[in-house]
N, C-alpha and C positions, 0 to 999 in steps of 0.2 A: 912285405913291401907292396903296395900300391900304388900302381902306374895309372893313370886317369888319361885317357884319349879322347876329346869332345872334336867336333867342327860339322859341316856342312856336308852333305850326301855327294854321293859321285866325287868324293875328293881324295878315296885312296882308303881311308882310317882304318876300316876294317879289313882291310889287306894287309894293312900294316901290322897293326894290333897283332893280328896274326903272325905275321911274319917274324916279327919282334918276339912274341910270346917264347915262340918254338926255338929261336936262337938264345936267348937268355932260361931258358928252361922253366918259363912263368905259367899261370894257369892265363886262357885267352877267355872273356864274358862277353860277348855281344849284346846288348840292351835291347838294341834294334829287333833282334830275333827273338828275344822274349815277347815283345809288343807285336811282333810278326804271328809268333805262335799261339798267340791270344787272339790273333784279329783271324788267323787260321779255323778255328776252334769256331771261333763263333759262325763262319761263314759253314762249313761243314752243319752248323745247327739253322741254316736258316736265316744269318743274320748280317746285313750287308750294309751301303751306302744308303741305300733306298729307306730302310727301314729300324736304323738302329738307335735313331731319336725319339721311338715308340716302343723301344724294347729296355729299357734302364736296367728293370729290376730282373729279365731273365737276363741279359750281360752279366748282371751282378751275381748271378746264381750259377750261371756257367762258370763265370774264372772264377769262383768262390770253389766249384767241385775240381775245375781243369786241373791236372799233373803236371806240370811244366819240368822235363827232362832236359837239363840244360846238353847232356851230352848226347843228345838225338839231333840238337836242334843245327849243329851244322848237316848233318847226315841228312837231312829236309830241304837246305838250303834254297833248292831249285822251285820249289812248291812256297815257300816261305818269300820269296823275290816277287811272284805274282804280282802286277798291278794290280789287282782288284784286293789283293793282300794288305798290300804298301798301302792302298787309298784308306783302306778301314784303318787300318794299325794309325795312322797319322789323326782318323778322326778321336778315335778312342784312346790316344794319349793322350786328349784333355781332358778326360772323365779323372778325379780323383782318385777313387776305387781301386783302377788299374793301375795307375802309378805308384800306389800304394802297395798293391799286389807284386810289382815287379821289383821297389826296393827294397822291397821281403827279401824273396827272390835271392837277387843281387847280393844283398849286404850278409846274407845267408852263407851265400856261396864263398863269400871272401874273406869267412871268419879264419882267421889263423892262415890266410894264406898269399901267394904271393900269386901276383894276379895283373895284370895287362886288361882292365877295362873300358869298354867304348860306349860313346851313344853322344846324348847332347846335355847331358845336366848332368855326368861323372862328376866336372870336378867342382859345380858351383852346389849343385845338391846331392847326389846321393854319398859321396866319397869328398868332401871339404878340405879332408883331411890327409888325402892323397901325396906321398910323397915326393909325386912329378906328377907334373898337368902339361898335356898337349894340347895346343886346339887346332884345327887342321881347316885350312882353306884353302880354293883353286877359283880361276877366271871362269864365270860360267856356260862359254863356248866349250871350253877343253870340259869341262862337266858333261855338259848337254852330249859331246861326242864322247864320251866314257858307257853312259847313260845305254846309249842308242848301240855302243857295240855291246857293252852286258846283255841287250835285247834282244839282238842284233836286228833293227830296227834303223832305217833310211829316214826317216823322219825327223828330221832336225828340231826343227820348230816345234814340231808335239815336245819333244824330250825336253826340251828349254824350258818350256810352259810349264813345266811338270816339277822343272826342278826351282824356276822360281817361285809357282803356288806353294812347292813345299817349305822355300827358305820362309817365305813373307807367314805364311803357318807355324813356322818353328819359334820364329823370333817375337813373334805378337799374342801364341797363347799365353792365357792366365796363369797358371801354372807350369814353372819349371819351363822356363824359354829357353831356347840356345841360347845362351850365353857365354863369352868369354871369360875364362877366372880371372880376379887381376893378376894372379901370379902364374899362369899357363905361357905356355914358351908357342910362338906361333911358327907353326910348319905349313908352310906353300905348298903344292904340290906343281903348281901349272907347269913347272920349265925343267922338274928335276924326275929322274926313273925310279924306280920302285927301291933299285940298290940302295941308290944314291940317296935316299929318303930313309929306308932303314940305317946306313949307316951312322946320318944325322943324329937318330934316334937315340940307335946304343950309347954314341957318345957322350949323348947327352948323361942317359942311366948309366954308366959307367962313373962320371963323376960323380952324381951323387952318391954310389954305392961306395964309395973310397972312403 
């Protein structure tokens, strides 16, 4: 079975994802952290914001050699979060290559298995076929202040800025935008707690599992 979790950052998903996984006894994928541990990788080689529009072909040759250990990659978490992480990984999920490299990845890891996956194009592109589709959104004050305590970080405004360049990013690349499924079941986060959001969830997978 395949569980599909798509929606907007700072809005809970991958908490959830998590949480959900571990209560239903699923395996949990984070997409985000593959594209984190790729934009990892390259920064470790020298390859950053500044300079990674002039480097195509060694990107290409790095995540071509990179290992991506999916069961390390919470264990990094803290390193993988970095801004300067986050900013690359969002540039370099429009390159081809690397989308390509990580539905590898992905669809690799969910052969034969039962799986709780996240990111922003689970359930329109990489998993179509997914069981259940979530897609997850929140108001983007209660974002912005999610953001800023993960941070922990007083800066409002920065953290808003940050979350809108990355919506208006998500939604407008070429390839593989956040998108809504038409059949994804839509989960708010802004007004309900963590429980009360998992609960939502099971419910939901529980009927389908009948």
């Amino acid at each position: 079975m395949i569980i599909a979790i798509d929606g907007y950052s700072a809005t809970g998903k991958s908490t959830l994802a998590d949480l959900l996984a571990k209560k239903i006894g699923f395996k949990h994928l984070n997409s985000g952290l593959v594209f984190r541990a790729i934009s990892y990788n390259l920064i470790t080689n020298g390859i950053d914001n500044s300079n990674f529009h002039d480097n195509f072909e060694r990107i290409k040759e790095l995540t071509r050699q990179f290992h991506i250990d999916l069961e390390e990659l919470e264990n990094n978490i803290l390193k993988l979060k970095a801004r300067e992480v986050s900013e690359l990984g969002t540039q370099i999920a429009k390159l081809p290559f690397i989308r390509e490299r990580v539905t590898e990845v992905l669809r690799s890891a969910a052969t034969n298995s039962n799986i709780v996956v996240e990111g922003r194009d689970i359930g329109t592109v990489l998993f179509p076929q997914a069981d259940i589709k979530f897609f997850f959104k929140a108001d983007t004050t209660i974002r912005a202040n999610r953001l800023g305590r993960e941070r922990n970080s007083t800066d409002f405004e920065s953290m808003k800025m940050e979350i809108e360049t990355r919506d208006r990013e998500d939604e407008t690349r070429e390839i593989s935008p956040l998108k809504r499924a038409d059949d994804a079941i839509d989960i708010d986060t802004s007004h309900i707690t963590v429980e009360e959001t998992l609960e939502l969830l099971e419910r939901f997978v529980n009927e389908i599992k009948r």
